[in-house]
Backbone as CSV, one residue per row, in Angstrom:
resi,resn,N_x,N_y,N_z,CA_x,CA_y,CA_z,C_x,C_y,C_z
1,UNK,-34.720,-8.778,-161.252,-34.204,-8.176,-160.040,-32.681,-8.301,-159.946
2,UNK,-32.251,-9.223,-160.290,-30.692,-9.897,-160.424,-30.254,-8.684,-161.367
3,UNK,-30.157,-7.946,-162.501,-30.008,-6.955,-163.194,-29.452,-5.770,-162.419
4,UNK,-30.764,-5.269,-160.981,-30.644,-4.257,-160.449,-29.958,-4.166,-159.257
5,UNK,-29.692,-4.980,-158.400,-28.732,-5.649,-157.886,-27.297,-5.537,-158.181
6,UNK,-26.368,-5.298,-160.179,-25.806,-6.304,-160.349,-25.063,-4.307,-160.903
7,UNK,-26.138,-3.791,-161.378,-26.241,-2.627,-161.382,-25.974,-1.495,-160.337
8,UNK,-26.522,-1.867,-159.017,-26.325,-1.213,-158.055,-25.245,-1.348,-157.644
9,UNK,-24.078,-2.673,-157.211,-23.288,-2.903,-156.715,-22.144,-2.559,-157.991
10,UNK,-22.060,-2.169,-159.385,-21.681,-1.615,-159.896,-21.464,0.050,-159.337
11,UNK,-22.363,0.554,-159.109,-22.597,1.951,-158.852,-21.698,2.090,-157.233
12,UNK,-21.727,1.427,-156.623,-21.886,1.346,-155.513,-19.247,1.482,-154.939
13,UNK,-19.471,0.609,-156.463,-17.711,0.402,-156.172,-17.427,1.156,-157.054
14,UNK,-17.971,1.639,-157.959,-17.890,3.492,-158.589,-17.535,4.596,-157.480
15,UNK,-18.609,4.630,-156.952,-18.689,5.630,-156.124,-16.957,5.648,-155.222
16,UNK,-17.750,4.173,-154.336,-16.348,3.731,-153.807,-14.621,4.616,-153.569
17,UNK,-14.680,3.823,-155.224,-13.069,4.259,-155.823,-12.790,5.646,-156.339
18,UNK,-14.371,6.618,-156.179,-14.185,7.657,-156.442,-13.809,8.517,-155.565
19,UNK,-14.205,8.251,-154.073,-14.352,8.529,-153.186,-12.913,8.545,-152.198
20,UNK,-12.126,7.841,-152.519,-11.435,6.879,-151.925,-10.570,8.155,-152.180
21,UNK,-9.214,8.569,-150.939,-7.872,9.137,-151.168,-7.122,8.495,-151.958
22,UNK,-6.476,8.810,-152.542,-5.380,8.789,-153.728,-4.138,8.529,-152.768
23,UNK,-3.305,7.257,-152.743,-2.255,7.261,-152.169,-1.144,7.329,-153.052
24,UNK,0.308,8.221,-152.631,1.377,8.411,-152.966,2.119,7.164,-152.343
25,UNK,2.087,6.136,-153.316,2.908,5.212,-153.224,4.367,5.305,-153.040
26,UNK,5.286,6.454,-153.982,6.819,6.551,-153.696,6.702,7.367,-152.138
27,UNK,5.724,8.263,-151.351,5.731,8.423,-149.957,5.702,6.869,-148.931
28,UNK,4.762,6.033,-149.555,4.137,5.174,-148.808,5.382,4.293,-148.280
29,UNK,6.108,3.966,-149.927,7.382,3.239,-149.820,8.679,3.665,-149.092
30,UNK,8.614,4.735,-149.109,10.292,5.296,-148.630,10.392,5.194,-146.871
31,UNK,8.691,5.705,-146.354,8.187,5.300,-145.340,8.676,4.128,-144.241
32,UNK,7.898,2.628,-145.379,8.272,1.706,-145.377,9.429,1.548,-144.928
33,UNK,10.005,1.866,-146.115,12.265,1.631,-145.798,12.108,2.328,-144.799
34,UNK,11.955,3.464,-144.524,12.749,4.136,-143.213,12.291,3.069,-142.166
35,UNK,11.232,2.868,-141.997,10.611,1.860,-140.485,11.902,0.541,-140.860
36,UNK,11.762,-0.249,-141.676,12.641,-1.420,-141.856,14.303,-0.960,-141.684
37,UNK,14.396,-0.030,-142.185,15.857,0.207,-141.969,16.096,0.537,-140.400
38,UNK,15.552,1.203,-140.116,15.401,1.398,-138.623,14.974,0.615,-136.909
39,UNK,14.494,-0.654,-137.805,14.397,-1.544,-137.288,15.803,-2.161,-136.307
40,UNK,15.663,-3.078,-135.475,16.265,-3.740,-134.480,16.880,-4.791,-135.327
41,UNK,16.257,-5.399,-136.487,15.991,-6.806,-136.827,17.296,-6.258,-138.099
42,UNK,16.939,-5.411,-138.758,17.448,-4.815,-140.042,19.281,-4.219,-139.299
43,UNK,19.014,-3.622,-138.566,20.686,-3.503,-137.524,21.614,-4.284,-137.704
44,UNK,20.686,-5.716,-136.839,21.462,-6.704,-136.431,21.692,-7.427,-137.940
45,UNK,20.934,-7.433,-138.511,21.299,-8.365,-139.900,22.827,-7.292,-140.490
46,UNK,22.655,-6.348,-140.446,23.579,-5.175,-140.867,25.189,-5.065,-140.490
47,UNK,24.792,-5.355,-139.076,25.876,-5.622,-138.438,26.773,-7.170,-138.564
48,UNK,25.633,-8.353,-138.287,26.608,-9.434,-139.031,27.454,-9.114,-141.098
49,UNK,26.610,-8.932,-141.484,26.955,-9.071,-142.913,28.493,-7.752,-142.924
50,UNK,28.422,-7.212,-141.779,29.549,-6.328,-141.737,30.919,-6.881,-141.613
51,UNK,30.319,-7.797,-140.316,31.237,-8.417,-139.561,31.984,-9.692,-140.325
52,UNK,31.092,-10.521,-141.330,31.664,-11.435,-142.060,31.955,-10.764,-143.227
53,UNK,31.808,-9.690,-144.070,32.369,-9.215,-144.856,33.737,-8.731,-144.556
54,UNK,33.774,-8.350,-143.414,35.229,-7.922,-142.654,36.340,-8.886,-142.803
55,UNK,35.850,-10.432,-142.003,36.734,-11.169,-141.901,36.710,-12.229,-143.161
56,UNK,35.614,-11.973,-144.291,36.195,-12.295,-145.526,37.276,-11.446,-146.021
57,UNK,37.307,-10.541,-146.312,38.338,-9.620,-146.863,39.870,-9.603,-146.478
58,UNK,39.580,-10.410,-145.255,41.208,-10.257,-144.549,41.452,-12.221,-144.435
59,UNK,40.596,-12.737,-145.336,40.766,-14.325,-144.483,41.528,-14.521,-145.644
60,UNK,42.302,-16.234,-145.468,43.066,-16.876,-146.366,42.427,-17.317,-146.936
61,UNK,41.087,-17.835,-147.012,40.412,-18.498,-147.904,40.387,-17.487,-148.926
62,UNK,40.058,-16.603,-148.999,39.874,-15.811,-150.214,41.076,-15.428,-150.752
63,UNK,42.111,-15.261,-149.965,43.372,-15.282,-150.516,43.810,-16.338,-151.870
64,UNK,43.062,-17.610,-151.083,43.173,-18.832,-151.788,42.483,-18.896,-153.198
65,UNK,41.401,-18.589,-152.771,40.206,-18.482,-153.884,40.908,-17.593,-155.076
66,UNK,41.132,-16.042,-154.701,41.694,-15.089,-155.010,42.919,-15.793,-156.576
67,UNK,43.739,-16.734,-155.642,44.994,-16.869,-156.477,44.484,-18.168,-157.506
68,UNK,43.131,-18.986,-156.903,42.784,-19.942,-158.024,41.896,-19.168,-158.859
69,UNK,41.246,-18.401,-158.637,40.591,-17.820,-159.893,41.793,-17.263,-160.471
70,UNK,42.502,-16.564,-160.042,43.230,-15.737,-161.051,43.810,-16.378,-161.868
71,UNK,44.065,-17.156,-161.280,44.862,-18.568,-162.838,44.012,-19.151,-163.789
72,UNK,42.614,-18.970,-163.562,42.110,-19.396,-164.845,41.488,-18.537,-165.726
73,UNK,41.676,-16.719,-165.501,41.413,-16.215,-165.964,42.536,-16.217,-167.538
């Protein structure tokens, strides 16, 4: 009996996966991004990394950094 059982539930996730829609994963994904990019959470992260990229670019530390790397190049 264990055989037909083992058989059936074979047949059974056949069918299944035959049955089943076909998803377009590069739709599914881009999707995805748009919701996350569009997000509240994704903004605000957006907006800091703006804001400290800003005042890296104009700070003395990197000025600093700037003139010690360049000397050991």
């Amino acid at each position: 009996m264990t055989g037909v059982r083992t058989w059936f539930r074979a047949a059974e996730v056949a069918a299944a996966s035959v049955s089943r829609p076909r998803i377009d994963v590069t739709d599914a994904d881009a999707e995805i991004e748009r919701l996350i990019r569009g997000s509240w959470s994704w903004n605000a992260g957006h907006r800091i990394v703006c804001t400290i990229s800003a005042a890296w670019l104009d700070s003395r530390c990197r000025r600093i950094v700037d003139a010690v790397a360049g000397d050991r190049r």
